[in-house]
C-alpha positions as CSV (number, residue, x, y, z in Angstrom):
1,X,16.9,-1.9,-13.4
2,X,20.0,-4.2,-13.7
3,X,19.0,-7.8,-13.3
4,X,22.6,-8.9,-12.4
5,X,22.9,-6.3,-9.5
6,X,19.5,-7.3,-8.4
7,X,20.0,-11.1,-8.5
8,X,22.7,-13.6,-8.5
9,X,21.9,-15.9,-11.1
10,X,22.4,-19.6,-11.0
11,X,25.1,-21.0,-13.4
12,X,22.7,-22.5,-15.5
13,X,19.5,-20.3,-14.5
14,X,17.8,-18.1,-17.3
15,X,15.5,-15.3,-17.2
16,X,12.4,-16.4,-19.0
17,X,10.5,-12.9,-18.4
18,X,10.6,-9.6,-16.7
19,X,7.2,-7.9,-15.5
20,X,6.2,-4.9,-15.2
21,X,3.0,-2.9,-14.7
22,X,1.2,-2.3,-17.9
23,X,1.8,1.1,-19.2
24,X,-1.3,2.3,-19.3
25,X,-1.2,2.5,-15.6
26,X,1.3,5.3,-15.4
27,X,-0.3,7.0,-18.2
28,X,-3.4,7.2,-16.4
29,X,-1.2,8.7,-13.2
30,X,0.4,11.2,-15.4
31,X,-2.8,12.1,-16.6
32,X,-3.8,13.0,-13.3
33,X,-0.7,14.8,-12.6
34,X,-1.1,17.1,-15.6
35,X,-4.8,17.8,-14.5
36,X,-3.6,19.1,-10.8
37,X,-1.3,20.8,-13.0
38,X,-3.8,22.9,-14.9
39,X,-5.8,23.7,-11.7
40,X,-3.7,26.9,-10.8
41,X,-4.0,28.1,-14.2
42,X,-8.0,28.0,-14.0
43,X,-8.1,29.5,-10.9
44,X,-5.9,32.2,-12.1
45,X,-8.1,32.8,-14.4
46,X,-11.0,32.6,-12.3
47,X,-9.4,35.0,-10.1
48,X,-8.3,37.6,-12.9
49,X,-12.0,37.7,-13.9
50,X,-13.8,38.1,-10.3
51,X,-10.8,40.3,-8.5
52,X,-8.6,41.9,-11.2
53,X,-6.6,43.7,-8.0
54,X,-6.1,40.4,-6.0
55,X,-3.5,39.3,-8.6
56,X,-2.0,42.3,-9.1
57,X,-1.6,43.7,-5.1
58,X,1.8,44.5,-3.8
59,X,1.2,41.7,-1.0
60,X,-0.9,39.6,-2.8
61,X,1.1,38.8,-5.8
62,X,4.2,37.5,-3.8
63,X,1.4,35.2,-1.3
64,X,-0.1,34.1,-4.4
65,X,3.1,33.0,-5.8
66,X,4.6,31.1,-3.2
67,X,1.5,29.4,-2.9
68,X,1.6,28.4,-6.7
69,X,5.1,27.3,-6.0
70,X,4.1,25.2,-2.9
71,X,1.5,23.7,-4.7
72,X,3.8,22.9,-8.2
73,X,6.3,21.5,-5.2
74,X,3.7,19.3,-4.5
75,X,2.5,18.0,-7.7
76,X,5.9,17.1,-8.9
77,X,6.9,15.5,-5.7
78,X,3.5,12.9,-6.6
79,X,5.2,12.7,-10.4
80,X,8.0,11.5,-8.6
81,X,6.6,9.0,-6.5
82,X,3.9,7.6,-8.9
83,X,7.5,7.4,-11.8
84,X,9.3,5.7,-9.0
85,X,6.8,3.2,-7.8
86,X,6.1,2.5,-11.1
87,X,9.9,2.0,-12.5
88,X,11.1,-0.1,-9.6
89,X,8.6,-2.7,-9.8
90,X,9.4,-5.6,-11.4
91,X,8.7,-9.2,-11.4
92,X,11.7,-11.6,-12.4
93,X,10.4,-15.1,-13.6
94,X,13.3,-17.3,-14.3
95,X,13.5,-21.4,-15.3
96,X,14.1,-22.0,-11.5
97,X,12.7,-18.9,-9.5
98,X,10.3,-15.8,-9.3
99,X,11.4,-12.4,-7.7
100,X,9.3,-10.0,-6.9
101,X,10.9,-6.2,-6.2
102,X,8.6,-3.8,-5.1
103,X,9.9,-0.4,-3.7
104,X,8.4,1.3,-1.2
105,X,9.3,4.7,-0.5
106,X,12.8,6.3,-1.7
107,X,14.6,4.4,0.6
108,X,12.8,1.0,1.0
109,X,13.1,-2.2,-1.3
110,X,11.5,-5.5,-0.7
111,X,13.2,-7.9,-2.9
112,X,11.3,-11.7,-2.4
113,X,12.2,-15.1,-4.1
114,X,9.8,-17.9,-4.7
115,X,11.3,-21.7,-5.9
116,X,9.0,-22.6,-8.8
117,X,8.7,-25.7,-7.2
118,X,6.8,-24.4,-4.3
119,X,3.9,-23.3,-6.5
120,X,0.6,-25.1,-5.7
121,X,-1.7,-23.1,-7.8
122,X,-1.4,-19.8,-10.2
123,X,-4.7,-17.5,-11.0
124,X,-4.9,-14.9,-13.4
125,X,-7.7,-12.2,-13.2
126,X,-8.8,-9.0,-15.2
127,X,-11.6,-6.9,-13.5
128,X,-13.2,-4.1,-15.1
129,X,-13.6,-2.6,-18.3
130,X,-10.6,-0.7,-18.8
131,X,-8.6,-3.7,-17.5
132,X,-10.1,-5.9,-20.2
133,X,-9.5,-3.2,-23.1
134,X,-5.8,-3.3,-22.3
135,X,-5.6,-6.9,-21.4
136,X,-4.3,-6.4,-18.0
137,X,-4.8,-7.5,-15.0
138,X,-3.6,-10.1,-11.8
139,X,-1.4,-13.3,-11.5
140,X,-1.9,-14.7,-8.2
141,X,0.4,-17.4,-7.5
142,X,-0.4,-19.5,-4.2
143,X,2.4,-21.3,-2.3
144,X,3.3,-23.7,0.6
145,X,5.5,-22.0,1.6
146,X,6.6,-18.6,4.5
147,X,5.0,-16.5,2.0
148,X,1.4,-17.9,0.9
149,X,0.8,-15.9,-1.8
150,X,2.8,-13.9,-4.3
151,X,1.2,-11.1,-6.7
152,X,2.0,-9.3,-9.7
153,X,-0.1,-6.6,-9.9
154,X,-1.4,-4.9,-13.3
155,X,0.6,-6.9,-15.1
156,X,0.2,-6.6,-19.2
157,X,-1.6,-10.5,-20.8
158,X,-2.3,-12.1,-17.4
159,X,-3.4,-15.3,-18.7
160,X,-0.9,-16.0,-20.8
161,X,1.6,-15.4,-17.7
162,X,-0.2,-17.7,-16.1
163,X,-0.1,-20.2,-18.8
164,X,3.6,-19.8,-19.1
165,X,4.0,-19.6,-15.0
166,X,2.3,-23.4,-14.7
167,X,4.8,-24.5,-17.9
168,X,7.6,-23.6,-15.7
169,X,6.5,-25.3,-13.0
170,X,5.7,-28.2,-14.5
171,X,9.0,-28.4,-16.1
172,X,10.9,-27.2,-13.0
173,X,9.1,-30.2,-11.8
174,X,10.6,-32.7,-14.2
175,X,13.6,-31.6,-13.6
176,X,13.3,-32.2,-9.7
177,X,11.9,-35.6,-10.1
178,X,15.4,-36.0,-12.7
179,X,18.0,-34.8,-10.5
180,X,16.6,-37.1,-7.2
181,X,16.7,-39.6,-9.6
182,X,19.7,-39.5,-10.5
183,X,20.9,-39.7,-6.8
């Protein structure tokens, strides 16, 4: 993903960080992908062993088949959508802003912004075991404003995105209380 299509930066604005889910997520959806994957090849040979002719018959073969085909269809299509999902979600955190982009779909993008001085409170969180082996987890970041809560979801060393999150607010902050100053 090109940040500079995505977002028109501020003169003076710099990315700080770019999120993404931690890998370990998709790895765990591929995993499930190759193990639908294998599920036709145990049932043909499940099948060979019980009915030897099933797989063999002149109509049989050609049903069996197309409904092999159908089902490979279908597993890549979910390859597809988990890669997708898990590509095109991103979190931009920025000296001034946070964006989050989350795709929906093929054809659907919400792209949200979030002025760091808006942020009333940020909260990281890892639940479960496999969450606290690879250190991820969830940065909840509470708002006053149209949208009360932002979320960056399975996000790799939540606490330390936290810890950096409240440092850019708190100098984002500084900087406020500078500039009306100077006015």
């Amino acid at each position: 993903m090109n940040l500079d299509q995505l977002i028109k930066r501020k003169p003076d604005e710099k990315v700080v960080f770019f999120l993404r889910r931690h890998p370990i997520i998709f790895i765990a959806e591929v995993l499930l992908i190759i193990l639908l994957a294998v599920v036709p090849f145990a049932g043909n040979w499940l099948l060979s062993g019980l009915w030897p002719d099933l797989l063999a018959g002149p109509r049989s073969r050609p049903i069996l088949v197309l409904v092999f085909s159908a089902y490979y269809l279908m597993v890549w299509t979910f390859f597809l959508s988990y890669f997708i999902d898990y590509a095109l979600d991103g979190w931009i955190v920025t000296d001034d802003r946070i964006l989050s982009v989350e795709q929906n779909g093929l054809f659907s993008r919400t792209v949200s912004e979030l002025d760091l001085a808006k942020i009333q409170d940020v909260t990281s969180e890892v639940k479960g075991f496999v969450a606290f082996l690879f250190n991820y987890g969830y940065v909840y970041i509470q708002t006053a404003g149209e949208i009360e809560r932002f979320i960056f979801e399975q996000v790799p060393r939540p606490h330390e995105v936290r810890k950096q999150l409240l440092g850019l607010v708190e100098a984002d902050r500084k900087k406020q209380g500078e500039t009306k100053q100077d006015l």
